[in-house]
C-alpha positions in Angstrom: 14.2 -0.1 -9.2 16.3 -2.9 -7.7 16.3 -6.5 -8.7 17.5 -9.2 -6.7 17.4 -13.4 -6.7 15.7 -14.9 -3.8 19.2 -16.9 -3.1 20.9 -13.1 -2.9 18.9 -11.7 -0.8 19.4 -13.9 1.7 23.3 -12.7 1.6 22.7 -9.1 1.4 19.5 -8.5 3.2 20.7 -5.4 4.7 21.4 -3.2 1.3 18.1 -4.7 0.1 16.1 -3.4 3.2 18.1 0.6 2.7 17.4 0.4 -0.4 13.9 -0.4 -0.2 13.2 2.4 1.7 14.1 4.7 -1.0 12.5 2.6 -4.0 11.1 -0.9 -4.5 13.4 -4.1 -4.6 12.1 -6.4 -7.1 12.6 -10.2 -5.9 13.1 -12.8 -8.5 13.0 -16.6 -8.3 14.5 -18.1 -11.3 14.6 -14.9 -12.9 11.0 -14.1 -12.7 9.6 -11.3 -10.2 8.4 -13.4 -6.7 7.6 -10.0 -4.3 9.0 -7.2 -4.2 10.2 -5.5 -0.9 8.8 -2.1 0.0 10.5 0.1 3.0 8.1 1.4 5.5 10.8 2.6 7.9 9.0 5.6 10.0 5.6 4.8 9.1 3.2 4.1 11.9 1.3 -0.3 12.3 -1.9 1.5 11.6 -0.6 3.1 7.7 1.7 0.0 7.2 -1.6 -2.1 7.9 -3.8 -0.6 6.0 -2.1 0.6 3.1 -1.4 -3.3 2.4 -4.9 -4.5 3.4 -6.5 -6.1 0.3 -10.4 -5.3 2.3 -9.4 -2.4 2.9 -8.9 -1.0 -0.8 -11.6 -3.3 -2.0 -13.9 -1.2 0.6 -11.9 1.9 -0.8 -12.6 1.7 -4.5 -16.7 0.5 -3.5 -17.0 4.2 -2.1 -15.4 5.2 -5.0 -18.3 4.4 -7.8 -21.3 5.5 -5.5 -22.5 8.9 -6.4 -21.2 12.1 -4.2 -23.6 15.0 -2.7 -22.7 18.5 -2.1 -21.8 20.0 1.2 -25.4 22.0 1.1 -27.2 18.5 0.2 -25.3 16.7 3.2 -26.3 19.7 5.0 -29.7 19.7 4.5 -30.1 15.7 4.5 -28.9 16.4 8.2 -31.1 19.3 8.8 -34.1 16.8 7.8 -32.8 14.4 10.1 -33.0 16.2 13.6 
């Protein structure tokens, strides 16, 4: 992982943004991490959108904790339903 000073990346933006396609590029501001830079070259909006979403993984890790059914229960909780 790369580390970089705010004032350096201003100088060398285009390394920083190659690099950050193969790993993330910490940014530091007085020597203390700021952001770090993440490459999303050849991803589509839609993943770069929502993979950085805070709602979206909030709604993500909800799902998560509520309890899971079996194909056969889905399938006859839709059976009851028609």
């Amino acid at each position: 992982m790369k580390t970089i000073a705010a004032r350096e990346l201003q100088k060398k933006i285009k390394p920083c943004l190659d690099d950050a396609q193969e790993d993330r590029v910490i940014i530091t501001r007085r020597g203390k991490p700021a952001a770090v830079l993440i490459g999303v070259e050849g991803e589509d909006w839609e993943t770069v959108i929502l993979e950085t979403d805070p709602t979206f993984w909030r709604m993500i890790q909800a799902r998560r904790v509520q309890p899971t059914m079996t194909v056969e229960e889905l399938q006859t909780r839709l059976k009851s339903t028609r």
